[in-house]
C-alpha positions in Angstrom: 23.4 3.6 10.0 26.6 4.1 7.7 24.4 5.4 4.3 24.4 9.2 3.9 21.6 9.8 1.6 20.3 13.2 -0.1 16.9 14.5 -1.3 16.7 17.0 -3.4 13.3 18.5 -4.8 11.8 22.3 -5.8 9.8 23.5 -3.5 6.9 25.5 -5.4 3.4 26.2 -4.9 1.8 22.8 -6.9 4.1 20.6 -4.5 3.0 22.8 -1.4 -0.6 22.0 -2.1 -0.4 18.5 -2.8 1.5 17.8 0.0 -1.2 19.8 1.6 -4.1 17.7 0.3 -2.4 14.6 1.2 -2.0 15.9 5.0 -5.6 17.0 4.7 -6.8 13.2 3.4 -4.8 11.4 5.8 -6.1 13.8 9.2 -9.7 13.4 7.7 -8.9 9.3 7.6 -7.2 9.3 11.0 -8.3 11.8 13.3 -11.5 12.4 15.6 -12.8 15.2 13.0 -14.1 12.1 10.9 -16.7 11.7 13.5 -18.0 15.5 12.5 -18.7 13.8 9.3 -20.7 10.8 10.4 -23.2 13.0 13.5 -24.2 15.5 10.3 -25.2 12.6 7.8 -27.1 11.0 11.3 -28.5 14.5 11.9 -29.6 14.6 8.0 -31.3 11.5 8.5 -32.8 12.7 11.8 -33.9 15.8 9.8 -35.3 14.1 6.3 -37.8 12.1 9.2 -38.7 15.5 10.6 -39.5 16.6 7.3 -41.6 13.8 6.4 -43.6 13.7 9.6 -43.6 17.5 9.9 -43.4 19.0 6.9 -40.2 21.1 8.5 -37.7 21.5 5.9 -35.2 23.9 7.7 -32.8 21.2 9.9 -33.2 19.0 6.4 -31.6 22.2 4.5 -29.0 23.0 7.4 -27.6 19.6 7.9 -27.4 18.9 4.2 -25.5 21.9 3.3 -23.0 20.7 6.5 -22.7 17.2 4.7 -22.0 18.9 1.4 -19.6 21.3 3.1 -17.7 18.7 5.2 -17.1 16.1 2.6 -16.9 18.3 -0.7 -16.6 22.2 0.1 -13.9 22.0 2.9 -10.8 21.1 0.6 -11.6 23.4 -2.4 -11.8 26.3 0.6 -8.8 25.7 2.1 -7.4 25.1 -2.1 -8.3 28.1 -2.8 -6.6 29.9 0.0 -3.5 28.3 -0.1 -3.1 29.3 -3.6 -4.6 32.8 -2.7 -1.4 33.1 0.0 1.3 31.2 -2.1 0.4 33.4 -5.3 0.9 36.7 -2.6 4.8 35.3 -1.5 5.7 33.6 -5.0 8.0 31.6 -4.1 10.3 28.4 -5.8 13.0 26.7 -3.3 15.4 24.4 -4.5 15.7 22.2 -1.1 18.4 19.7 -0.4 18.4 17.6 2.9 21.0 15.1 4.0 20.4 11.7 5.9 23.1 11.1 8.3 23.2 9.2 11.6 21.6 12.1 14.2 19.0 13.0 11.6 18.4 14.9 8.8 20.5 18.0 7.6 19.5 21.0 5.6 22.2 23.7 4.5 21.8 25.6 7.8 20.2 23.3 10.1 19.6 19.8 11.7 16.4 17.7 12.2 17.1 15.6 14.9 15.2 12.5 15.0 13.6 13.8 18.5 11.9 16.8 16.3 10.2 14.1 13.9 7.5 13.0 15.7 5.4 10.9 12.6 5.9 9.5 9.3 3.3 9.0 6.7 3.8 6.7 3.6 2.3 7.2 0.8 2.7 5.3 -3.2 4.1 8.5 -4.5 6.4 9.9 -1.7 6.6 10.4 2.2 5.4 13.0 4.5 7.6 13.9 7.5 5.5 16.0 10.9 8.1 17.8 12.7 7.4 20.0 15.7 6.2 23.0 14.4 5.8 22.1 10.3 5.6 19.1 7.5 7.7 18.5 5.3 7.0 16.2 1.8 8.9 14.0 0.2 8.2 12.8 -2.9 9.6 9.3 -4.3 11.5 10.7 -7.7 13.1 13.8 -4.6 15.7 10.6 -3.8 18.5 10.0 -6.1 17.5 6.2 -6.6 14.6 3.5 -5.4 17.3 2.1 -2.9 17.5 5.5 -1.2 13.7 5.6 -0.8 13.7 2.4 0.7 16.5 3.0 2.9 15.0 6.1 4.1 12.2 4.0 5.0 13.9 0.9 6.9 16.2 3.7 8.5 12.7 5.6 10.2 11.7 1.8 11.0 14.8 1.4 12.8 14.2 4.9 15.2 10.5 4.1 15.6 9.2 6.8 13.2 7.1 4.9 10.7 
């Protein structure tokens, strides 16, 4: 790697909760907690039969509120307290970070490519998972296209992405 390559973006409450929602979309795509999903809509239909047969309408109500919850309610929840908390610390960041060949450098400190453990692409930016936090990217947070794509091929290249 010869390219040194910056990324510069404000980091405020609307971009904390997107890049939020996007980790939240992606888990509920790719994880085991998907499966949550699919045994209440089997236990709804387990419960509209004992409804039917014996006129027992308390699972039906249960397990259709836990549908409802799972695939609707959760992310409006967990919206509403992350603007709840980022409203309490007020905060607006300008953040730079520096590509260079043993990883990626902020003012004070280095991510070595050891503490990024996954990369997630996205249309609209890049979502990094380091050891104890995520950090988001967005597309227009790189000076040009090329850098984009060179960030890209350059987490390719250490097995990242």
């Amino acid at each position: 790697m010869s390219k040194e390559i910056s990324i510069r973006f404000t980091w405020n409450q609307d971009l904390a909760i997107e890049a939020s929602k996007k980790f939240y979309d992606y888990d509920m795509r790719h994880s085991n907690k998907r499966y949550f999903g699919w045994l209440f809509v089997g236990l709804t239909q387990f419960a509209i039969v004992g409804a039917l047969k014996h006129d027992s309408y308390g699972l039906l109500y249960l397990c259709t509120f836990l549908v409802v919850y799972w695939y609707y309610g959760r992310w409006y929840i967990r919206k509403s307290m992350l603007k709840k908390f980022y409203t309490k610390i007020e905060f607006e960041k300008e953040m730079e970070f520096t590509l260079k060949d043993d990883g990626l450098y902020t003012k004070d400190k280095l991510i070595s490519w050891d503490s990024i453990y996954k990369i997630i692409k996205f249309d609209d930016g890049i979502l990094l998972q380091i050891d104890s936090s995520t950090l988001f990217f967005k597309r227009d947070a790189f000076l040009s296209y090329d850098d984009f794509v060179y960030f890209l091929d350059v987490m390719k290249e250490k097995g990242k992405l």
